[in-house]
Every structure is written in C-alpha cells, then in structure tokens.
N, C-alpha and C positions, 0 to 999 in steps of 0.2 A: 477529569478530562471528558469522559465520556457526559457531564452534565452542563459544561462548557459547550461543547461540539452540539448539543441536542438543543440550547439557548441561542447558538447563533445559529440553526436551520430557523429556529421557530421566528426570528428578524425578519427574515424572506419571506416576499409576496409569491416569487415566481422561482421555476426551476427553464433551463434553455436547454439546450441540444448539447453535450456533450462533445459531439461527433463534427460541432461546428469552431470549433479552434484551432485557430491560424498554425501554419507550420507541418502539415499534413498533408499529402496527397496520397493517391494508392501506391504511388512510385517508392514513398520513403519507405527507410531504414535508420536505425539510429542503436548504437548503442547502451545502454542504461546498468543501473547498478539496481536490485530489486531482490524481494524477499518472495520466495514461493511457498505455499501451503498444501497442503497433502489434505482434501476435502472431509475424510474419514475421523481428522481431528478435529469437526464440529458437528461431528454427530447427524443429527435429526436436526438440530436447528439450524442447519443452513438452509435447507432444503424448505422447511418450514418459513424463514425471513422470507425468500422468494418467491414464493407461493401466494406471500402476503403480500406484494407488489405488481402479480403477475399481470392483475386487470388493467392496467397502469399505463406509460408510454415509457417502458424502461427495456433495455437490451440486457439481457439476465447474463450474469457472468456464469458461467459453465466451472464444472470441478478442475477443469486442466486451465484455467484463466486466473484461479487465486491469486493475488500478490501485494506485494506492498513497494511501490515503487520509493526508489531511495535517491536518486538520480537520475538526469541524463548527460551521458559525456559527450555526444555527439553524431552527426551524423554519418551514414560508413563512407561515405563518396570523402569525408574527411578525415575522418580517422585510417581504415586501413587493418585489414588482420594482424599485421606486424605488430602494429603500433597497440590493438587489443590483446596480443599476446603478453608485451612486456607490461603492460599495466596490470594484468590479472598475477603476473610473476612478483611484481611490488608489492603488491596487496596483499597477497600472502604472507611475509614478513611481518612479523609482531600482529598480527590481526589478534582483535579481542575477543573476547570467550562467547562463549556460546550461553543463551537464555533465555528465559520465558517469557513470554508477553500474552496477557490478558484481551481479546476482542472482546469488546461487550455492544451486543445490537440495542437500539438499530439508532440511525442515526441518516442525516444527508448533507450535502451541498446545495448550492448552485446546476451541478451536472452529473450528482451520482447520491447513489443509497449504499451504505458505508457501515462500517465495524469503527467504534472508535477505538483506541489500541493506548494501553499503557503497562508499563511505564514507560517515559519517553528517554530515559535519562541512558539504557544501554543502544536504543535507536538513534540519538544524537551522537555518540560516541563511536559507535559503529559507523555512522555517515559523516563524521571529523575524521576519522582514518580513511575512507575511501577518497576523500578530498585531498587528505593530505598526497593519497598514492598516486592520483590521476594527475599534480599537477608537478610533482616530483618528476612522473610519464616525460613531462612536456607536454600537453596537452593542455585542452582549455578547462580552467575551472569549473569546479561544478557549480550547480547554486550554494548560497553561505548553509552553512547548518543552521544558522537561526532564522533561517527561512522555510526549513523542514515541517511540514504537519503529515506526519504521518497514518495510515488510514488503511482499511481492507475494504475495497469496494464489493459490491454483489451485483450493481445492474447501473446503466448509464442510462442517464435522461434521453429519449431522441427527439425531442420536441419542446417546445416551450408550452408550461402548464403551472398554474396555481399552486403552492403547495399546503393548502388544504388537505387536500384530497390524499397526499403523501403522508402529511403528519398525521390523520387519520387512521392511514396504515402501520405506518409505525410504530405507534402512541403503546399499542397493546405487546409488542417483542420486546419493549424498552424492560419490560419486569421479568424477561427472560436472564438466567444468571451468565453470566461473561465466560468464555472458553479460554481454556488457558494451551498455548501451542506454546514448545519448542522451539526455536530458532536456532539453527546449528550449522547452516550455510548463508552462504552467500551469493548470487547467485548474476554473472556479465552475461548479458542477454543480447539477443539484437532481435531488436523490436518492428514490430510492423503493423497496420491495420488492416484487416478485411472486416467486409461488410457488418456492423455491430459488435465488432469483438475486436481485443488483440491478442495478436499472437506472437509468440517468436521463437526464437531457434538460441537455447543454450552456450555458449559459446566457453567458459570456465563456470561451474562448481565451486565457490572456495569452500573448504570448511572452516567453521569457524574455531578459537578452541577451546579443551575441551572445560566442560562447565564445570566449574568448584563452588560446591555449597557452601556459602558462607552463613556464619552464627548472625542470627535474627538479632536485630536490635533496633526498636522499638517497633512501630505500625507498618511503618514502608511509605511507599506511594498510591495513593486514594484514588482508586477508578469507582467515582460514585455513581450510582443508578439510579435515577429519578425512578420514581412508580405513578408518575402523569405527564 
C-alpha cells in the first residue's frame, strides 16, 4: 500500500489548499467516526517527517491532532446529542477487536502529507460495523466502505504548489521503517475547524475488543517501502 500511495503522489503535477473544500465554514460542526494516536507511539520520527516539510506551504499537524478519520455521520444542526448517544450505544455491541496497524512515511495527496497505513483489512471491518451501526441509528449512511482510503496525516497543503519540491522532501523518510500503533478505541468526535488545524471535542470513547493473538500463517499483508 504504502508503494501504491507513493506512485500515485508521484502522478501529480500539483498540490491545492486543503482548507479550500466545499462544506466548511467556521460555523460547522459535524459528527465523525475517527481513530486517535497518542504521538509518543512514533518516537522521534514524527517530529523528524515534519521538520522535513517545515520550509513548505503545509499547516503541521500538532501531537493532540493525530487521527485517522473513518467517517462522517453528519452534521450536529442534524444529528442532535440524542441521536449521537444512541449511535455510540449500537456501536458498542459486537464491536471488533482491537489491533495493530503499521504507518509507514511518508507519503502525500492532492492536500496533505500523510502516513500510509496497513493493513487495511481490520480498518474496513472496523468501518463496515460502524456503517452498519449508524444506519441501524436511523441516521444517514456513511460513505460505502469501499470508498475508505485510510491514512495519518502530518500537515495540510494551504496553498496551491508543484509537487516537486514535496516529493523531494519526502523521497529521503520513505527508507525510514514503518511504526507500528495499537488501535484499541474508537473514537465519536465532533469536529470542527480553526485556523489550520482541527479540532474537536470527544463525544464517546468506544473501546474496541480486547485483542487475541492469533497463530501466524504465512506472510500476512505487504506494506512495501520503496528506497526511491
């Protein structure tokens, strides 16, 4: 995945604003389903990917901004605390176990610089139960899960720019070795923008449950790392 993800940045002439897609104002709020990281599980190399981008036109994600967005259910003006209570109460029920996934730097988009992440196969499964639970809710579907690209960003575009100058920075993180995090929540959010960043405010915790080591049988799933 991760040499997937590093072949189609390299497609791109240009990177845009991030901060310019439709459906935003300072006013909203919206619901989401999202994975949060604890910045201490990438060491030195986080701190180091960002450094390496800093000269850049990119709004740097901060250690309390990690995450990996999984959905969006809505917005509050439509949803309603009520209605986010009993969803996070569904979700709970038979939710899948908890486990690890591999970021490996660096990598980008169109409007951000990015961790690619694998395997995808307990992330889709994990994002087919929460679809299943929001529409169960009553509530509006989420996106299909085969619409999922999941990802960890580090810093959002805020400008339109070449990417040259980015795949230059990144070229040399890519032979850094991939981090491997825990996943063990889940995490209903309610989301919002300020100035380069987002933020949001908690709302349910789920945990996930709890992780059972299963007997290795054969390779697994291939997060390959290019070294150019």
């Amino acid at each position: 995945m991760a040499r997937h993800d590093w072949s189609a940045f390299c497609q791109l002439d240009s990177m845009h604003s991030h901060w310019k897609r439709p459906g935003w104002s300072p006013t909203t709020r919206a619901y989401y389903w999202m994975l949060t990281f604890d910045a201490a599980a990438f060491g030195e190399q986080l701190e180091l990917c960002r450094q390496a981008i800093r000269h850049l036109p990119f709004d740097l994600i901060d250690d309390e901004g990690l995450h990996l967005t999984l959905g969006r259910v809505g917005p509050a003006h439509d949803i309603g605390q009520a209605a986010a209570e009993r969803l996070a109460h569904r979700a709970q029920h038979r939710i899948p176990e908890a486990f690890d996934l591999k970021a490996a730097p660096l990598t980008a988009s169109r409007g951000a610089a990015r961790y690619s992440v694998a395997p995808w196969t307990p992330l889709l499964a994990l994002h087919e139960h929460l679809a299943q639970a929001t529409t169960a809710t009553g509530l509006p579907p989420l996106k299909p899960t085969s619409h999922l690209r999941p990802h960890i960003g580090i810093g959002y575009c805020s400008q339109t720019l070449a990417t040259r100058p980015v795949r230059n920075a990144l070229a040399p993180l890519r032979k850094l070795p991939p981090v491997t995090v825990r996943v063990d929540s889940v995490d209903l959010v309610l989301l919002r923008r300020e100035p380069g960043a987002y933020r949001w405010d908690t709302v349910h915790s789920l945990p996930l449950a709890p992780f059972i080591e299963k007997p290795r049988s054969g390779t697994g799933e291939n997060l390959s790392i290019p070294t150019s």
